[in-house]
Every structure is written in structure tokens, then in C-alpha cells.
C-alpha positions in Angstrom: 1.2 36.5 47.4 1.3 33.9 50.3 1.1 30.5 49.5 -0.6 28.2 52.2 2.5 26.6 54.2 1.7 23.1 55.1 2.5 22.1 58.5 3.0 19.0 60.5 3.8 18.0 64.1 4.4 14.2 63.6 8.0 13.1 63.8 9.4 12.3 60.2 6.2 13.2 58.7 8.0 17.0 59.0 10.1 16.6 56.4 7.0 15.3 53.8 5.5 18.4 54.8 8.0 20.6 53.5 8.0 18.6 50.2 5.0 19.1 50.0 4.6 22.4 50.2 8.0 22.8 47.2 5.6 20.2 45.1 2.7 22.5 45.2 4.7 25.5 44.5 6.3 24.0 41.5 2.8 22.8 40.3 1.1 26.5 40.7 3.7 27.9 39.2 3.9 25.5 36.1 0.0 26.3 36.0 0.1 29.5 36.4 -2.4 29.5 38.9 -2.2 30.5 42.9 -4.0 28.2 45.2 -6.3 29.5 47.8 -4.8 29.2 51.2 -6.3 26.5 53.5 -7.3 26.3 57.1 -7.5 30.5 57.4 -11.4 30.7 58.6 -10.3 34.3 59.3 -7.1 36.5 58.2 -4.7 37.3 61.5 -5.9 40.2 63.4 -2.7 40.7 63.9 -1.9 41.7 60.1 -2.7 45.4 59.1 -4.1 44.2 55.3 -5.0 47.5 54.4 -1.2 48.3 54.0 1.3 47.0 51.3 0.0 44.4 48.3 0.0 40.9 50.4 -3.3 39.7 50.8 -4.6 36.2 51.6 -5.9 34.1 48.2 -9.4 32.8 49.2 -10.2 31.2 45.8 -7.6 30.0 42.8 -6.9 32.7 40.7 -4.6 33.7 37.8 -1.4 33.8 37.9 -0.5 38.4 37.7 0.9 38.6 34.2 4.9 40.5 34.5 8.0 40.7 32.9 9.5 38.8 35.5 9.8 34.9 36.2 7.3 33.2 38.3 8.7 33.5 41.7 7.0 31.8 45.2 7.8 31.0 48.6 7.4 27.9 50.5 8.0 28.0 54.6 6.8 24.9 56.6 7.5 24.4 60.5 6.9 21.5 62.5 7.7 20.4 65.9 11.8 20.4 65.2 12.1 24.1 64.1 11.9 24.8 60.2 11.7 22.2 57.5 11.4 24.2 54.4 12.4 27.9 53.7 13.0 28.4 50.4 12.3 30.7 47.4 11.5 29.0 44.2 11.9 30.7 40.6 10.0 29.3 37.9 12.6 27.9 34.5 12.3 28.7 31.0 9.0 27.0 29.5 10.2 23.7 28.4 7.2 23.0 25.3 8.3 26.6 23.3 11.9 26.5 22.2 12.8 30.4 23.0 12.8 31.2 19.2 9.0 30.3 19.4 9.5 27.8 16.9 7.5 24.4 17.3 8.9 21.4 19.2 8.8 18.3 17.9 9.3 15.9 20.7 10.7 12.1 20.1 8.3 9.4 22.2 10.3 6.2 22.5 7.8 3.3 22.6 8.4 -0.6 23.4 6.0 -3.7 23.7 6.4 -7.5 24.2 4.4 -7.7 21.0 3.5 -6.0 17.4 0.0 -6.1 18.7 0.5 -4.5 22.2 3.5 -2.3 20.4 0.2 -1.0 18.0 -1.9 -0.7 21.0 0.5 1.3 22.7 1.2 3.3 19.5 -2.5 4.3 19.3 -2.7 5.4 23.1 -0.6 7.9 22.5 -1.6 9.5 19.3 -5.3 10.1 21.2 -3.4 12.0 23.4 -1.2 15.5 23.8 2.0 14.4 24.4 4.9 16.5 26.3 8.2 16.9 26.9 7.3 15.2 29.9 5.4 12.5 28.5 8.8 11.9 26.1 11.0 12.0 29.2 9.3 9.2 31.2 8.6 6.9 28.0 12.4 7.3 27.2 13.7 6.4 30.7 10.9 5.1 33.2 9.3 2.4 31.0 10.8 -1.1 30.8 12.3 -1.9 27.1 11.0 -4.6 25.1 11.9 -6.6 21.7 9.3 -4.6 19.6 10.4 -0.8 19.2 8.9 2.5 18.0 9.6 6.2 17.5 7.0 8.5 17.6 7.0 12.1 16.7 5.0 14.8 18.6 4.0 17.8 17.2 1.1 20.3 17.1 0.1 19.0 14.1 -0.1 15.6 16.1 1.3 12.4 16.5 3.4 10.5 13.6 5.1 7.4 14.2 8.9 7.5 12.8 10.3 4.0 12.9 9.7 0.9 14.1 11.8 -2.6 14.2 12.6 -5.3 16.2 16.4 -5.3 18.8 18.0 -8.4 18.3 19.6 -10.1 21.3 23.0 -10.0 21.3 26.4 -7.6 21.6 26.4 -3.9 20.9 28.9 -2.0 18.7 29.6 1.6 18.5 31.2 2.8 14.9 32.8 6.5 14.6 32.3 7.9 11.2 35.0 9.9 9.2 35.8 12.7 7.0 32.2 13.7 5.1 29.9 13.8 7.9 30.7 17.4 9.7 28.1 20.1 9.3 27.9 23.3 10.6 26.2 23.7 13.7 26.1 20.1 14.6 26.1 19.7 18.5 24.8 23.2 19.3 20.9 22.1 20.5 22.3 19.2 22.0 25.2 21.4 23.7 22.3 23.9 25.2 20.2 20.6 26.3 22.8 18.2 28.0 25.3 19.3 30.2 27.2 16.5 29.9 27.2 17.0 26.3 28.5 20.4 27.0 31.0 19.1 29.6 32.9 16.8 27.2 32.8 19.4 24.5 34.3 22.1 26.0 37.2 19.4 27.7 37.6 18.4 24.3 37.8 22.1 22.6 40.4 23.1 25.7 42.5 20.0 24.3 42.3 20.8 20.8 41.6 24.6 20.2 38.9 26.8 21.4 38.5 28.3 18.6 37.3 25.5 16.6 33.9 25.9 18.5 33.7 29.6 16.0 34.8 27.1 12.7 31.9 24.3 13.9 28.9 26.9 15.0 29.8 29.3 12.1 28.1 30.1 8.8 31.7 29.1 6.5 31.0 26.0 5.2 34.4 26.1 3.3 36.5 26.6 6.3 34.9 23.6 7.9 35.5 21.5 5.3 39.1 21.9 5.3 40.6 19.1 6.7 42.6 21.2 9.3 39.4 21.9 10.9 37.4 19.1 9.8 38.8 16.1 11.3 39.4 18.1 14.9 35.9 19.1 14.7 34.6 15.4 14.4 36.9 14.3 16.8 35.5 16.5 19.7 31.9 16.1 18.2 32.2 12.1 18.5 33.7 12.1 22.1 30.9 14.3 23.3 28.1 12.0 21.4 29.6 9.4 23.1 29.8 10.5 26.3 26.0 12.0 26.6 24.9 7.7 25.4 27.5 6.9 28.0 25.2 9.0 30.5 22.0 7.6 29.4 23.4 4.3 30.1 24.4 3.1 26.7 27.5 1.0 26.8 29.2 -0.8 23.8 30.6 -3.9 23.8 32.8 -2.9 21.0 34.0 -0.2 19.3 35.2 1.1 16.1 36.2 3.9 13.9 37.4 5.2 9.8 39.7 7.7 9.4 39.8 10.3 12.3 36.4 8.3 13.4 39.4 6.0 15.0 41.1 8.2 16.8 37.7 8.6 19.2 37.0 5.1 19.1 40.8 4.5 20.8 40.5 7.3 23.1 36.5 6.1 23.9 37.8 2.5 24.4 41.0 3.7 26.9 43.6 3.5 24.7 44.7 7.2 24.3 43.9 9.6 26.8 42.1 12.8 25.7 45.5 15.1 25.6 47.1 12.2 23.8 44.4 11.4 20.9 44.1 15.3 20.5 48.1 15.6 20.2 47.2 13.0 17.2 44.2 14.3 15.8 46.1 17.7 15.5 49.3 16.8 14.1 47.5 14.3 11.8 44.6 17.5 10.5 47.9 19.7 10.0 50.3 17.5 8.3 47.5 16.5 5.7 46.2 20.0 5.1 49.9 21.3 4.4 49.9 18.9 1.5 49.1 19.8 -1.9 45.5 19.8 -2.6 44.1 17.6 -5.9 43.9 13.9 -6.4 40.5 11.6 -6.1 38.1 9.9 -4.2 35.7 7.8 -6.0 32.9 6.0 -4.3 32.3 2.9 -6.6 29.9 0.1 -6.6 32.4 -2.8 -7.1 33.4 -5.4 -4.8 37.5 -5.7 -3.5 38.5 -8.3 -5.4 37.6 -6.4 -8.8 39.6 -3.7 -8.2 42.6 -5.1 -6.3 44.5 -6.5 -9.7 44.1 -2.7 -10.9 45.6 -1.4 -7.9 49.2 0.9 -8.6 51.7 3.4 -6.3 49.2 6.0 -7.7 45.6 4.6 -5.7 44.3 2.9 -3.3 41.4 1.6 -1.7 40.6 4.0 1.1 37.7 2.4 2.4 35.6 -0.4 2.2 32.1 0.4 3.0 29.8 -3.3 1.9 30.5 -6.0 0.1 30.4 -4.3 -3.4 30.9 -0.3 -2.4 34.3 0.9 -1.7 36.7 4.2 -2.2 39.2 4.4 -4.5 41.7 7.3 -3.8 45.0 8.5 -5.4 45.8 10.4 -8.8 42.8 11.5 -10.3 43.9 9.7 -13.7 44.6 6.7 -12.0 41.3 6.0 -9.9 39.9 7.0 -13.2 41.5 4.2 -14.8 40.8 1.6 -12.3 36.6 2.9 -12.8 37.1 2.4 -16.5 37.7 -1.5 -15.7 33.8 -1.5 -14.0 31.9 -0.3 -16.6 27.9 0.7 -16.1 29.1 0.7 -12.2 27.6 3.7 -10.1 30.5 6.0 -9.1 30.1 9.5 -7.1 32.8 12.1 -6.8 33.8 13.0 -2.9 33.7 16.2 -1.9 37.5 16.9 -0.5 40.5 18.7 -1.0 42.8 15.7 -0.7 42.8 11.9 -1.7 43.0 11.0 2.0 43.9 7.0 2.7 45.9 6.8 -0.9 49.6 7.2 -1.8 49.4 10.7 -2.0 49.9 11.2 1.8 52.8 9.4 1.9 54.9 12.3 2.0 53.5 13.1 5.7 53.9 10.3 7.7 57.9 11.0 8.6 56.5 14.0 10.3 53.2 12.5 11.4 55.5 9.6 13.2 57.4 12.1 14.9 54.5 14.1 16.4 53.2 11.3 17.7 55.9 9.0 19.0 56.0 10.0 22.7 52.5 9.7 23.3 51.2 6.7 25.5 48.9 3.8 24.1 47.0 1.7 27.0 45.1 -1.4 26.7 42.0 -1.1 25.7 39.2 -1.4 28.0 36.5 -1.7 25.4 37.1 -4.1 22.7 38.7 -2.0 20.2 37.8 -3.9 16.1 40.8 -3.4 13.9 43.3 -5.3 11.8 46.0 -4.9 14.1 47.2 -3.4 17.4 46.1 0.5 17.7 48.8 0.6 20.2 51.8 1.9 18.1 52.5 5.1 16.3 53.0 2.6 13.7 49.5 1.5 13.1 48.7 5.5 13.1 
């Protein structure tokens, strides 16, 4: 099949012409229709047409069905030699996920107002929207107070969320042990490269292995604490860098448990070889120690449970002004929920009472693992108690 080349003799208007020609490739093949080719009154005597399967296209037709890509070719000359010789291969269709399973595609929507937010909102649910469509509202639109999501389907067009920013600073906060699942990054490792990029750094610095524990179907192994906090760790970093890419910078950062270990390395203060050295030692050294003890997620405010406090549990984590962890001996965090009667408590689901006593027996060895590595100032405002810039605060 020939495509029409376009052609032009006017000084930098050459160049256009090529584009041009790649622009209308891309479009036919994206189509799936070939173009007729212009300005030919009559085919080249020139050209026996009887022989081989090229032929000139002298009205759009179908795109032949094969089992091959969509290929085409684009040559355009002007009066400086060639501007364009190139063969282009159609990609993978972007609207049907290869399993042939329905996209869903997230539309991002902003306004200066709820009523211009609404009229926006209603434009687009008349519509048919696209990746494309999803890709431009996300990136090529200005962004305004009032904000929407939108969710594109076959079934239509459903809006999500909705909420107002408020002016002011931007934090970022790592979460801890509890929020690993398997298969988590895989879609977006497949979709972003640099997603991918800073994953597989990440992996190199850690094990490579851990990509089988993460991407698996063992639930148990990645909710040992060995695997676990590694797997968040590299996870985080690669979340953070992809926002990074889009342009989403935090004025501060913060982290729990190994959450904090990416929010230092994030913020500059480890570098990635250092905060994986840390993560490591700090997944082994716990997961040697012997299972059992408690975490208790109670609704009770710090300065119930602080007189009940013993050598036996601790609070691991305060999560709102009246919900906290308690974490040691199972019969002492018991004891400390008996004080708050008709209080909501839930069980954690982990092998060890991380954050309590019980680790204590660790941190010799934990301070040894770590002591050579190199803590930086931080380049992002790092939120904690004290300095993260000792093996101490570790």
C-alpha cells in the first residue's frame, strides 16, 4: 500500500511536510483506514501495476485485516534532499487492556466554581470519553480550587469524588506494616516507566527476588515481616517517584514504621544503598525474633492509656486524637483495654508486636548493621520528633 507522500519546495516549510505526512500515517493507522492518494490524475506509466500487490488507493478503504501490526511508510522530499523516511508500526490498542477486560479510565476535572465544575461535569458524561480524553484533562488543562474525578466506562460516565484544594503546603505520609498486598505496583509497573525504573533500582538494592514474594499468589509469605517491610519500602520509593514525574512535589514529608525509612531516603537523607542496608537488617532482625505478643487498635485517646503503660506494652502508634496501637504481651495490652471499657478495639493481623518492648532484644544488632551508613541533611523537610540523622533515632 502506498501512502500519498506530501511534498514541499518552500524552505522550512520542508520539514512541516514530513510531519505531516508521520501525522497522517499515525491517524490512518489509528483508524484503520488508508487514505486515497492525492494529486495522481493518472498512475506512472512508468510502473508495471499488473505485477506484485502495490497498487495506488483511489478512494479510502479498509484497513486489510492480518495477524500482523499495522505497518506504513511515510517518504517526503523537498528541495534539500529527503525530510522524512521512515517506517511506522502501529502500538498495542490503548482502550482494550490485552486481557480484553474493560478499561475504566479516571477523568480529572477542575473549575473556578461548583457551577462551572457541574457544567464541566455534565460535558463530559454526554460524551465517550478516552484514554485520550483522560490524558489531556489530567495534564493539559489548568487546575482550579473546585475538583472532580470522573470514571469512564462502557457502561458510561460516573463521577467518583469531588472537594475543594485548600491553599497552602503539601505533605507526603509513607504508610507502614498492614498496607502490602499482592500484586500491588504490577499495572502501574507495565504503564510508567519510571515507575518501573525506580522499582527495579530498588529490587537490585534490596533483593530481586522480592519482585516473585510481591507479584505472587502467597499471601502468607508476604506478610512475613522479612518480606513485608522490604516490599513497602521499594513499593513507596517507586510511588513516589512516578508523582515526582508528574510534577508533584511535597513540601514535607513523613513516614510510620518502615514508611520512614522512604520518607528519609525520599527527603535526601539516606541514599537508596543506605536506607536499603536499613530496611534489610531492620526486616531480618525482627523476623528472627520470636513470633506472639499483640497489637490492639483502640479507640482511646493518649492520655488514657499512658498511666497504664508497663516494660510489657507500649503505644506503637498514634493514629487521631482518640485511636492508637497498643503493642507488647498479649496479657498486658489486654489489661491496659480492660481500663476502656465499651471502647472499639480490633486485633492486627501480624506475627510480631512491632514498636513495643518485645523488640528490644534486636536493636544491639540492629545498631550494628547500621552504624556505618551515612545520614545527609535533609533536602525535604523531613516531620519527626527528633533528628533521623543517627542510628540512634533508628
Amino acid at each position: 500500500l502506498l501512502l500519498g507522500s506530501v511534498k514541499s519546495n518552500l524552505g522550512h516549510t520542508q520539514a512541516a511536510a514530513g510531519v505531516a505526512g508521520v501525522i497522517k500515517s499515525v491517524l490512518a493507522m489509528r483508524h484503520g483506514v488508508v487514505p486515497r492518494t492525492l494529486h495522481v490524475d493518472e498512475p506512472s506509466s512508468r510502473v508495471d501495476w499488473s505485477e506484485g500487490a502495490v497498487e495506488l488507493v483511489r478512494e479510502p478503504v479498509p484497513w486489510p485485516d492480518s495477524d500482523r501490526p499495522r505497518r506504513s511508510a511515510v517518504s517526503s522530499f523537498g528541495l534539500s534532499g529527503t525530510n522524512a523516511h521512515v517506517i511506522l508500526e502501529a502500538g498495542p490498542d490503548q482502550e482494550t487492556p490485552a486481557d480484553g477486560s474493560e478499561r475504566t479510565v479516571p477523568l480529572v476535572v477542575t473549575a473556578r466554581s461548583e457551577a462551572a465544575l457541574d457544567a464541566r461535569i455534565r460535558q463530559l458524561q454526554s460524551c465517550e470519553p478516552s484514554v485520550h480524553v483522560g490524558f489531556t484533562a489530567a495534564t493539559g488543562r489548568a487546575s482550579f480550587t473546585h475538583r472532580a474525578v470522573l470514571l469512564a466506562s462502557a457502561e458510561g460516565v460516573t463521577e467518583a469524588a469531588r472537594g475543594m484544594v485548600a491553599e497552602g503546603p503539601l505533605a507526603f505520609v509513607f504508610s507502614g506494616q498492614g498496607a502490602q498486598r499482592l500484586g500491588m505496583g504490577r499495572e502501574l509497573y507495565g504503564r510508567f516507566p519510571v515507575f518501573a525504573q525506580a522499582l527495579d533500582e530498588t529490587l537490585t538494592e534490596l533483593d530481586p527476588g522480592l519482585r516473585d514474594v510481591i507479584w505472587g499468589d502467597d499471601e502468607s509469605a508476604l506478610n512475613r515481616t522479612e518480606f513485608t517491610q522490604p516490599a513497602l519500602f521499594a513499593i513507596e520509593v517507586a510511588l513516589y517517584r512516578l508523582a515526582e514525574s508528574l510534577g508533584v512535589r511535597p513540601d514535607f514529608v513523613a513516614g510510620h514504621s518502615v514508611g520512614e525509612i522512604a520518607a528519609a531516603h525520599v527527603a535526601g537523607v539516606l541514599s537508596l544503598a543506605d536506607a536499603c542496608t536499613l530496611v534489610s537488617a531492620r526486616a531480618r532482625l525482627m523476623q528472627a525474633l520470636p513470633e506472639g505478643g499483640l497489637m490492639l487498635a483502640v479507640e482511646a485517646a493518649e492520655d488514657e492509656v499512658t498511666p497504664y503503660l508497663t516494660d510489657e506494652v507500649s503505644i506503637a502508634a498514634i493514629n487521631g486524637p482518640t485511636s492508637l496501637v497498643l503493642s507488647g504481651t498479649e496479657v498486658a495490652v489486654l489489661a491496659v483495654a480492660a481500663t476502656l471499657p465499651d471502647r472499639r478495639t480490633s486485633r492486627l493481623r501480624v506475627s510480631h508486636a512491632f514498636h513495643s518492648p518485645l523488640m528490644d532484644p534486636m536493636l544491639e544488632d540492629f545498631r550494628a548493621a547500621i552504624t556505618d551508613l551515612h545520614f545527609a541533611e535533609p533536602n525535604i523537610p523531613f516531620v519527626s520528633e527528633t533528628s533521623p540523622k543517627t542510628p540512634d533515632y533508628w
